[in-house]
TIKOLBA-920782 format. One line per field, with one value per residue (C-alpha): residue number from 1; x, y, z. Coordinates in steps of 0.1 Angstrom, whole numbers. Each point is the difference from the previous one (the first is absolute). Layout:
num = NUM|... .
u = X|... .
v = Y|... .
w = Z|... .
// end
This chain:
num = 1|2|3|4|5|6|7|8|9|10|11|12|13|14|15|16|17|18|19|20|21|22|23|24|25|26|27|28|29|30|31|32|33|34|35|36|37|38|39|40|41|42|43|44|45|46|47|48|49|50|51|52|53|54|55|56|57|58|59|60|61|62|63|64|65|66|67|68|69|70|71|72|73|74|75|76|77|78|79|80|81|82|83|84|85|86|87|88|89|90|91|92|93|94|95|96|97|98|99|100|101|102|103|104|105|106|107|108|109|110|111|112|113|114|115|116|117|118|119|120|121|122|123|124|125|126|127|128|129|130|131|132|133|134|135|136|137|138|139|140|141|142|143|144|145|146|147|148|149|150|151|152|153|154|155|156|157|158|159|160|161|162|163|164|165|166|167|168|169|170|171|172|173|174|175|176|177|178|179|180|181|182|183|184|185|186|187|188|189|190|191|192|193|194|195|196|197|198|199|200|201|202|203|204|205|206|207|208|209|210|211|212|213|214|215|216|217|218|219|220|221|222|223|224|225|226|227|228|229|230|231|232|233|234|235|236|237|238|239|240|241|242|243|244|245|246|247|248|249|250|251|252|253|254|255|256|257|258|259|260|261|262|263|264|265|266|267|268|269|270|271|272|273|274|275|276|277|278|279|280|281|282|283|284|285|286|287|288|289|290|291|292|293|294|295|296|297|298|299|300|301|302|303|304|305|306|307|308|309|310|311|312|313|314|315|316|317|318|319|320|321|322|323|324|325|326|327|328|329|330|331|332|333|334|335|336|337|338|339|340|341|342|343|344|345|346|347|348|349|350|351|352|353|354|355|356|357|358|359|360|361|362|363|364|365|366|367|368|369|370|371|372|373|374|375|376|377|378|379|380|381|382|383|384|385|386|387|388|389|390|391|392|393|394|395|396|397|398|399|400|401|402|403|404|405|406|407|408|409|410|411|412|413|414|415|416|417|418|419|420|421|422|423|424|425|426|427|428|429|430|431|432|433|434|435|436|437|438|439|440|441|442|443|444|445|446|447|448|449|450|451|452|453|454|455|456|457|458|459|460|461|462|463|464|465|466|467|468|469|470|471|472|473|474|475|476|477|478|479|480|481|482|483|484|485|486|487|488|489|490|491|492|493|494|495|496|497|498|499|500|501|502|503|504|505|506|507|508|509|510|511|512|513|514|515|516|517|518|519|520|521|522|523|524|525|526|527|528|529|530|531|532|533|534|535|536|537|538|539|540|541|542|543|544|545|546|547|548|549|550|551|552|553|554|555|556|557|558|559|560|561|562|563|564|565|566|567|568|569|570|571|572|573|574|575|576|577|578|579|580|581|582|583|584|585|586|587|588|589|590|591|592|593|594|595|596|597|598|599|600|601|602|603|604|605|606|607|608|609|610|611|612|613|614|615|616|617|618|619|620|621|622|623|624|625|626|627|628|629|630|631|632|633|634|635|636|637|638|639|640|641|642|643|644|645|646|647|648|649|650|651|652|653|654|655|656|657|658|659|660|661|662|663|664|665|666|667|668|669|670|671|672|673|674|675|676|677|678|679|680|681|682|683|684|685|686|687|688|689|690|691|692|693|694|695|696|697|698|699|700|701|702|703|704|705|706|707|708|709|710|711|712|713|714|715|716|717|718|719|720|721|722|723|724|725|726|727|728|729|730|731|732|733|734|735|736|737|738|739|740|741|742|743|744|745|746|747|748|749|750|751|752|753|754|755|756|757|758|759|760|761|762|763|764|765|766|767|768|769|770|771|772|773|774|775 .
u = 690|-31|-18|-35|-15|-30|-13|-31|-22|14|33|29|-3|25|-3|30|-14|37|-9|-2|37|-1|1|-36|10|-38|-15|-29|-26|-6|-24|-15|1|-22|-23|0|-10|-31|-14|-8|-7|-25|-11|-15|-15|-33|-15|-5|36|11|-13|5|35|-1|-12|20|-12|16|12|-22|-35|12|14|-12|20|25|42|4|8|-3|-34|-15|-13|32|-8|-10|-18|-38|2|-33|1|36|-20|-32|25|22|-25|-32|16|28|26|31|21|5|15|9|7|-27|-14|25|29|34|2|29|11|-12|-29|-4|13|-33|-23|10|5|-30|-18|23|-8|-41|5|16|-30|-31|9|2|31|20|6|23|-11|26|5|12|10|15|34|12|31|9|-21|-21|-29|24|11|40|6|24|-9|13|-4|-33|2|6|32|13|-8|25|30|-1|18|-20|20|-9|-42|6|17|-26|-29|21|-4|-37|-6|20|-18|-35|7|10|-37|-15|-11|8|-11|10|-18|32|10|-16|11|-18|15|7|-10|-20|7|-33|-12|0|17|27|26|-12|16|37|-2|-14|30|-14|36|5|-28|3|36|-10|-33|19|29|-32|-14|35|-1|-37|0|39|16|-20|-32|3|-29|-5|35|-2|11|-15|-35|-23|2|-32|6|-20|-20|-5|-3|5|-15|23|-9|-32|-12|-12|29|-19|-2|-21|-15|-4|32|1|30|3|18|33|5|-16|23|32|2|-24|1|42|4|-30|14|32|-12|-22|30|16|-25|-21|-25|-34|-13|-23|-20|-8|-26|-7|-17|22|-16|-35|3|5|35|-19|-20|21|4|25|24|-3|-5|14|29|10|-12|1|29|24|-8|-3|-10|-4|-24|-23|-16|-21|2|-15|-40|5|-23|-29|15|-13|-35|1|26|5|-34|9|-21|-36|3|27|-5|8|29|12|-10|25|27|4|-7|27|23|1|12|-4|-22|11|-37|10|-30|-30|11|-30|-16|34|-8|-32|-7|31|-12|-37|23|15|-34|-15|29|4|37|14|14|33|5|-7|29|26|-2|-2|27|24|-6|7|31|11|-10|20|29|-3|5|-33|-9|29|7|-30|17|37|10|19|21|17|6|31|9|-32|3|37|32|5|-32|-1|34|-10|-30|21|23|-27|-15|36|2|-36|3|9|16|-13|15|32|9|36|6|-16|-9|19|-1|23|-8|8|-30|-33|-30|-35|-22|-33|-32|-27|15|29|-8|-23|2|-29|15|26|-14|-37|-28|-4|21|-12|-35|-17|7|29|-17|9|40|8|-16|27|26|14|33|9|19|-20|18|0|14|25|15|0|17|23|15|-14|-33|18|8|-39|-30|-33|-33|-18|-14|-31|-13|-28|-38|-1|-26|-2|-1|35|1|-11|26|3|28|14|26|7|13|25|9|13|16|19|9|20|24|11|28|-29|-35|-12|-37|-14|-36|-22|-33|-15|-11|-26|-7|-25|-35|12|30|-24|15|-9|31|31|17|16|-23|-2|12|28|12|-3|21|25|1|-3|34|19|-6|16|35|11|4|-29|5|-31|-14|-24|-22|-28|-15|-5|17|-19|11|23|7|-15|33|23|26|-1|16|37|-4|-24|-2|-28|-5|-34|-13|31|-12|9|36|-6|9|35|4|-4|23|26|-1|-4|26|23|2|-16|6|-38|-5|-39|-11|-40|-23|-23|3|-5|-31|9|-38|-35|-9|36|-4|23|13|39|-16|-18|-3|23|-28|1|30|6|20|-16|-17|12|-23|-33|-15|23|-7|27|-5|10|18|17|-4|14|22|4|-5|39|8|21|34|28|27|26|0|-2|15|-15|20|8|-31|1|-22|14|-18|-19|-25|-20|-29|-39|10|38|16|25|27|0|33|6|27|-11|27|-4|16|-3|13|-23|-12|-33|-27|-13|-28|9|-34|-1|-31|-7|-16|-21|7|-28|-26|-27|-33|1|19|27|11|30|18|-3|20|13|21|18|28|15|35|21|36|25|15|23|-18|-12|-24|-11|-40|-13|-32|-16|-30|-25|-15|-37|9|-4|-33|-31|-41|-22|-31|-21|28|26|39|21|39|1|32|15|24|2|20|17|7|20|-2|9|18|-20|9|-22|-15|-13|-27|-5|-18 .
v = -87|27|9|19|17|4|19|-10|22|-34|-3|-7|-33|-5|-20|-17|-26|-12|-38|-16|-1|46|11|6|39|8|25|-19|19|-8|-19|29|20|-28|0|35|1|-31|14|36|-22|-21|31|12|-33|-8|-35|-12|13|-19|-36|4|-3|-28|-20|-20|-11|-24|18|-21|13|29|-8|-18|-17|-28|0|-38|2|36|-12|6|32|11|10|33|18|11|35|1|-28|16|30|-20|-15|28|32|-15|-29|13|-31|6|-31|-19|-37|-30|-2|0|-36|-21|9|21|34|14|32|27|-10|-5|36|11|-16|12|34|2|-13|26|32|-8|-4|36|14|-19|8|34|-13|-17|-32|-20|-37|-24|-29|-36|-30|-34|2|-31|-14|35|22|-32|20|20|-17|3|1|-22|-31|-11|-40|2|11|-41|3|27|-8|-34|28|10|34|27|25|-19|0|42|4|-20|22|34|-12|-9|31|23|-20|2|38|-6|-12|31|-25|18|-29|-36|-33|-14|-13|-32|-9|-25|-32|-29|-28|-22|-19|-2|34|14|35|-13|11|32|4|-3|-36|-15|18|36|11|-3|14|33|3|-6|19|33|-7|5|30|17|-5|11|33|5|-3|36|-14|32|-13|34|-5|-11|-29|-14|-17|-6|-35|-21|-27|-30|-15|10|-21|-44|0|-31|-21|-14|-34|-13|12|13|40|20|-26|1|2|-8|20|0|34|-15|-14|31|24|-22|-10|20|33|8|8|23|16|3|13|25|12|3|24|-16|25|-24|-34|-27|-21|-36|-13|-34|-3|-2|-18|3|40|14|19|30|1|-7|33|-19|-7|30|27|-12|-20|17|38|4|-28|2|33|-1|36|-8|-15|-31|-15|-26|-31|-9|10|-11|21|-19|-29|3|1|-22|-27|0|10|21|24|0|31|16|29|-20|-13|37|11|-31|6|39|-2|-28|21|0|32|-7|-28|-17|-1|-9|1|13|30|16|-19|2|36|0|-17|14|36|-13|-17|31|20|-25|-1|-37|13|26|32|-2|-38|14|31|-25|-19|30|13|-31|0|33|-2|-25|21|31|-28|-7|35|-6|33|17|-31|-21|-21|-9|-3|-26|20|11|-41|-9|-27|-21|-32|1|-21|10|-7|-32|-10|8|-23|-27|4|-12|-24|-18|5|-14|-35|-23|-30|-28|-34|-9|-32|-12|40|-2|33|21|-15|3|18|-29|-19|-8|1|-3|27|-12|6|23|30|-3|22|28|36|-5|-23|16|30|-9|19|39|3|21|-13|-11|-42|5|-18|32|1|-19|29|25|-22|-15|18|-17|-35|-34|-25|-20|32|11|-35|-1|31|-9|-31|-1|-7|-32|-15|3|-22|13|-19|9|-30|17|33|21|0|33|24|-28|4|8|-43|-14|-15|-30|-16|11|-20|-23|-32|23|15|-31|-14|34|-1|-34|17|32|3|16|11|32|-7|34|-1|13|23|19|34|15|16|9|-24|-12|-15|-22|-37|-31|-23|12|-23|10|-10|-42|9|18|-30|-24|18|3|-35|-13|27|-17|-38|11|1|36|22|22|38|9|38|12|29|4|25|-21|-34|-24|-37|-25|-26|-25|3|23|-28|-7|35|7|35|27|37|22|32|14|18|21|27|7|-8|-30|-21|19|-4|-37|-4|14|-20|-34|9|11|37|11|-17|-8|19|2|-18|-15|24|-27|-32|-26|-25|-36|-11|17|-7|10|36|11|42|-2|22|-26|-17|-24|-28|2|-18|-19|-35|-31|-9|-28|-24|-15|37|15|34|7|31|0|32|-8|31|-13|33|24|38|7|-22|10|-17|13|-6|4|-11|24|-8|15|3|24|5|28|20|29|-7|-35|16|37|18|-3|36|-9|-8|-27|2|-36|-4|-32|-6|-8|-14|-12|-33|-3|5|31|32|-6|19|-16|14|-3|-6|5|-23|3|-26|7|-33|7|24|2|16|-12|-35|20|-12|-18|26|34|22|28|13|-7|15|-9|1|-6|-21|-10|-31|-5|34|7|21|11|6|23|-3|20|-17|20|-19|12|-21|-30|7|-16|7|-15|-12|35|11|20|2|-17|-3|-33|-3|-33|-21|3|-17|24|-15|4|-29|-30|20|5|17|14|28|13|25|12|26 .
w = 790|-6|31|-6|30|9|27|18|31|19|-11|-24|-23|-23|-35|-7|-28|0|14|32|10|3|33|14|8|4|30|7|18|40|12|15|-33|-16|29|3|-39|1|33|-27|-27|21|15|-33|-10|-4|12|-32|-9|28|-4|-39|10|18|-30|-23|-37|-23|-35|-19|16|-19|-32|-32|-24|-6|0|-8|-39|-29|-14|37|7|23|37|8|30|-2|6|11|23|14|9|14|24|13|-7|16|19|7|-1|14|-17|-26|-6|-19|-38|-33|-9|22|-21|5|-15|-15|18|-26|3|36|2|-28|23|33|-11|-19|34|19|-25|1|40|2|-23|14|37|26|21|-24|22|-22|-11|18|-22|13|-21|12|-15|22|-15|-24|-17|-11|-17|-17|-36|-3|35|20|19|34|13|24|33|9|-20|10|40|-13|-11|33|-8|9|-20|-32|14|4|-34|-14|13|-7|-32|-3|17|-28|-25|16|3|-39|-6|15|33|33|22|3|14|16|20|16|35|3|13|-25|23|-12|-39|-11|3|-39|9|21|-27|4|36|13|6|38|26|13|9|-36|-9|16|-11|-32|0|15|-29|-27|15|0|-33|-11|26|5|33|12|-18|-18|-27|-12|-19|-38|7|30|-1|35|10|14|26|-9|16|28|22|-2|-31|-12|34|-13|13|-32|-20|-24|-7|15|26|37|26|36|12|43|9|7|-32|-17|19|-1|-37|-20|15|4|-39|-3|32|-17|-29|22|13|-33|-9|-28|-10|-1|8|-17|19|2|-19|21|36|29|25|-10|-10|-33|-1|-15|29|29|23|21|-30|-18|23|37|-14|-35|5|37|17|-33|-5|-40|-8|-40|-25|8|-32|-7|-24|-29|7|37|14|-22|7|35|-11|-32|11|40|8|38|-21|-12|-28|-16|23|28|-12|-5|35|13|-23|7|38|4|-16|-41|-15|-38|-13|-31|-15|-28|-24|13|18|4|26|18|-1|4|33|15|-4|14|31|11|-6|22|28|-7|-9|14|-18|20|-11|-41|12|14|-32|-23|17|-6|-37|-4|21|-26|-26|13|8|-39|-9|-24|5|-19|-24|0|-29|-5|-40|-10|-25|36|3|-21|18|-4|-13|-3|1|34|14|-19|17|32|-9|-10|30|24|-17|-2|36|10|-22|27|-5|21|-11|-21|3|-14|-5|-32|0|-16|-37|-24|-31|-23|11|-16|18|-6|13|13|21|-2|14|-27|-22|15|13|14|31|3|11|16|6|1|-31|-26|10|32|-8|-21|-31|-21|8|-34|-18|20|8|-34|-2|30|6|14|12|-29|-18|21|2|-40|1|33|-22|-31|-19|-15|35|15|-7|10|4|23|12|19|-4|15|-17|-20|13|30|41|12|9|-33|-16|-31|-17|-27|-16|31|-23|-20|33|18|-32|-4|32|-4|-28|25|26|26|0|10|12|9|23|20|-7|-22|12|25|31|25|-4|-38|20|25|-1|13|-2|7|-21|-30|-27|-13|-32|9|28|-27|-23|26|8|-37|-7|30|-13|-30|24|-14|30|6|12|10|2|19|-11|18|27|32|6|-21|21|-22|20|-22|-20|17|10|-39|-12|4|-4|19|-7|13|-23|23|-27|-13|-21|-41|7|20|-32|-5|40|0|-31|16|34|-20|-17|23|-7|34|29|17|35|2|36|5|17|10|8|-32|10|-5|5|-4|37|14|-8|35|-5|10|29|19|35|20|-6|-37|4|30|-3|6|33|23|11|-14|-17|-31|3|-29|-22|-36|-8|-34|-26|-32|0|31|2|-2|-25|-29|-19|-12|-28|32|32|35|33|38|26|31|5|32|20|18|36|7|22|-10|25|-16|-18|-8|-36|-7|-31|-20|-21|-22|-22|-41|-22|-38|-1|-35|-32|-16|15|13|24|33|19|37|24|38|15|36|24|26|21|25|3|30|-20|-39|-14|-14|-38|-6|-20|-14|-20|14|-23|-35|-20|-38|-3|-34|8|-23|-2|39|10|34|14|35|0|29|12|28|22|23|26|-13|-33|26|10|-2|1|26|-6|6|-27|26|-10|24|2|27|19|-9|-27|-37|-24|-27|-31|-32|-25|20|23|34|38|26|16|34|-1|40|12 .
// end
């Protein structure tokens, strides 16, 4: 291995370029060296200087030019405008990609460093541009890079070690692109079905969330967030804070979010993550109980800044700060929207077009005293903490020829790996998975045969409509089924397929007749749905439903008495109870990535054993849209006596939920002491053994009831912790857990952390015993 060194006025970085799996050997500098450094820095800066760099403008407001095919002009920066922006304006940042459309790294590495070079010569200090890019599931504005499943999926593998070598991985190859800084990850809770960005998050459990969320940031920043290191990228919570918990479901729309709730299941994986270190934090673009995220002091300067004590970068969203004028209307001019922003607490707004009114009326605000020159240091001093962090100043651009790794076999395996582990396998009747390879199937629906599912949105381009342009070397399902058993044993129609250049929910049928007679001369039918791509206000829906073509296709395919293996693809839980009962087969894929095809191959085929688990519960009914986390009264039995006060909790699929090829068995399930103090710890011990005939992996899950609490209807059950284990066949395991009493508390009403004296039931599988909390 060939080690470079480079010495630095704050300290020793090391290059390794050797891949993700090298020992992180780096001396990062101290906190108080980077302080010590943007306190001179900050010193020596003008006003202008300063609130130039807390402005962040899209690449296209300075470029010209078109990648999408050789007869376009190819995309190149305006020098001229480049200089406008970061000689007179002074713009500290730059983000997102040319025209909607992945770059390959080359030439992200000619743009940046062309931005970089005229940034050195235009300006006194030197600042460094920071540039950020959403690389959500991989490098995914990077052509050639490696794609992970969504976040959604890999919150269903529930192996955090595969979530950190996944964003190790997207962070070497983000580093590969030139791109120092990285919009991931989101936090933000998957709770409610309808919302068009809920496959961005970990699924609906915060527990899992925050493991999950701290697993990623390892990844991106290493375990010391040493960014400055080659190979490490700064992270950016999103979005901070209930930004998924809207009342509408639809994005971007108002929330009503008491403190309890917001504090008890929105809040614990930012914390987390806060306490992992994660260098900056974007903000919710909704309205939280009548106030604008961007302008909420409370939220983003006494709860994040002040009571978490997050010392890093707080961004804005897409043109948030305008959006409080132009779309939420708390502010009567774009200078007012400014003022609120800043005072509550923004350090960098993502303009992103029309910086120089951001500018503008910002420098008029301080001269004025509306804002204050200590609120425009604080914020200045964060970004160039993150800066410093980033080791900008000495390398302000990786190269990718120091990236020989990137896009390779490994990386693709890894890749793979989770998207094998994340496919969850939620109904088999008769054990007809796994097929045998003589079979012949037809392959079917509108998700058969696209790249585009199977990895969603933020892929290659902001809706994902340009991933079949990027994506053709890789196997859909129909192909890697053809090539899984042969060509000659597979049928394809596809029965239904979406509208080209249509809304994500347009679909038609194609081929439907030749579909259901085909499907009458197979041994099974392989019927692969769900949605076409989106997300944020694109993704807006109004019937949760899976689309009417689609449920008639599935009916019309299980009249024809061949047994129907139906695949899910889709971001959010699209209801099928029309005709779920119908389909002998049900595999949920999420949305898997560019090896999602190979991944479910191989499980219906028998090749890999299926270990993914739901993290949400699957909605039987549009109006019976009940979390897993949810009230005692959501699911009370029937009422004697004249009233029926009976609620209807019946998910179609439970958060949990997951099948295997082989078979588990709980038992001895053990707690070390039945009765711990309000601060004591209690060790849970339960037995796992594969009962089976084929190695398999089991994710084990402790849940904890609180059976009674005095200030706040406690829930029926929350995770408290989980652990996957891999058993061959007549193995057993012992899995260890530890519990702190403060895992049992709860928030009041006015939003205060209480650990209440009283029972709880501990529980593993169906296994259950109690116990006493006293004070």
């Amino acid at each position: 291995m060939k080690i470079t060194k480079i010495i630095l006025g704050l300290g020793l970085v090391m290059a390794t370029g050797c891949g993700v799996k090298a020992q992180d050997k780096a001396t990062a500098p101290s906190k108080a060296e980077i302080t010590a450094k943007a306190n001179e820095l900050l010193a020596k800066m003008s006003l202008e200087e300063k609130v130039g760099q807390m402005t962040q403008v899209t690449l296209d407001v300075i470029g010209k030019g078109d990648d999408r095919f050789s007869s376009f002009e190819p995309f190149a920066l305006d020098k001229e405008l480049v200089k406008k922006a970061v000689s007179e304006y002074h713009v500290g940042s730059f983000l997102n990609t040319a025209n909607n459309r992945a770059l390959p790294k080359e030439k992200w590495y000619e743009v940046i460093k062309e931005i970089q070079d005229i940034n050195k010569a235009e300006t006194n200090l030197g600042i460094p541009i920071i540039y950020g890019v959403d690389m959500i599931h991989g490098a995914t504005y990077t052509a050639g890079a490696t794609m992970f499943p969504q976040q959604i999926g890999q919150a269903a593998s529930r192996n955090p070690e595969l979530v950190q070598r996944g964003a190790e991985i997207t962070a070497y190859e983000t580093r590969a692109s030139g791109i120092p800084w990285n919009f991931s990850p989101v936090l933000d809770l998957g709770m409610d079905p309808r919302f068009s960005r809920m496959w961005e998050s970990f699924g609906e459990d915060p527990y899992l969330a925050s493991v999950l969320g701290v697993a990623m940031i390892d990844g991106y920043e290493g375990k010391d967030n040493n960014i400055g290191h080659p190979e490490h990228i700064a992270s950016t919570l999103k979005h901070f804070l209930g930004y998924h918990a809207v009342t509408s479901g639809k994005d971007r729309t108002p929330s009503y979010i008491p403190q309890d709730a917001l504090r008890e299941y929105h809040l614990p994986p930012f914390k987390a993550a806060v306490e992992a270190g994660a260098h900056t934090i974007m903000v919710n673009s909704g309205i939280i109980n009548g106030v604008p995220v961007h302008a909420n002091y409370d939220l983003l300067t006494s709860l994040l800044k002040e009571e978490l004590g997050f010392e890093g970068l707080v961004v804005t969203d897409w043109a948030d700060i305008e959006n409080l004028h132009r779309r939420d209307r708390v502010a009567a001019s774009d200078r007012e929207a400014i003022k609120m922003a800043i005072n509550a607490g923004i350090d960098m707004s993502m303009v992103p077009y029309q910086y120089e009114v951001f500018v503008d009326n910002l420098l008029d605000l301080v001269k004025s005293g509306e804002v204050k020159e200590s609120r425009i240091d604080d914020a200045v001093r964060r970004i160039l903490k993150v800066k410093l962090a980033l080791n900008l100043f000495e390398t302000p651009i990786t190269h990718y020829k120091n990236y020989p790794k990137f896009g390779s076999k490994e990386f693709e395996q890894a890749a793979y790996t989770t998207a094998a582990e994340s496919i969850t396998l939620l109904k088999n009747e008769e054990n007809i998975l796994p097929l045998e390879k003589n079979v012949k199937v037809l392959v079917t629906g509108p998700n058969a045969n696209s790249m585009r599912t199977l990895n969603g949105a933020w892929t290659y381009s902001w809706q994902g409509e340009k991933t079949p342009e990027f994506a053709e070397s890789y196997n859909t399902i129909l192909e890697a089924v053809q090539k899984k058993i042969g060509a000659e044993n597979v049928i394809f129609e596809p029965g239904v397929s979406y509208v080209e250049g249509g809304k994500y929910y347009e679909d038609e049928k194609v081929n439907f007749e030749q579909a259901i007679s085909a499907a009458k001369n197979v041994d099974y039918i392989i019927l692969a749905v769900g949605e076409n791509t989106y997300t944020e206000k694109p993704g807006d829906l109004n019937d949760l439903y899976l689309s009417d073509h689609q449920t008639e296709l599935a009916k019309a395919l299980a009249k024809t008495g061949t047994p129907v293996i139906l695949v899910l693809n889709e971001g959010r839980p699209r209801i099928i109870s029309k005709f779920e009962r119908e389909m002998n087969v049900i595999v949920q894929t999420y949305l898997p990535g560019n090896f999602g095809g190979d991944a479910l191959a191989d499980i219906l085929f028998g090749d890999v054993n299926p270990s993914g688990k739901l993290p949400y519960n699957y909605p039987r009914y549009p109006n019976a849209l009940i979390p897993y986390i949810h009230k005692p009264s959501e699911e009370q039995a029937k009422a004697e006596g004249v009233y029926n006060y009976e609620a209807d909790y019946n998910p179609q699929f439970f958060f949990g939920d997951g099948l295997s090829y082989t078979t588990f068995e709980y038992s001895d399930l053990k707690l070390d002491k039945s009765q711990i103090s309000t601060t004591g710890s209690v060790t849970v011990e339960v037995k796992v053994t594969n009962t089976g005939k084929r190695a398999g992996k089991e994710v084990v899950e402790l849940y904890t009831s609180d059976l009674y609490a005095s200030q706040s209807t406690p829930d029926v059950k929350r995770l408290r912790r989980f652990e996957k284990i891999s058993l061959e066949p007549g193995e057993t395991k012992t899995v260890s857990f530890i519990l702190n009493a403060k895992d049992l508390a709860y928030f009041t009403p006015k939003g205060a952390s209480m650990v209440e004296p009283g029972d709880f039931e501990v529980m593993v599988n169906k296994l259950k015993t109690n116990l006493e909390v006293t004070n």
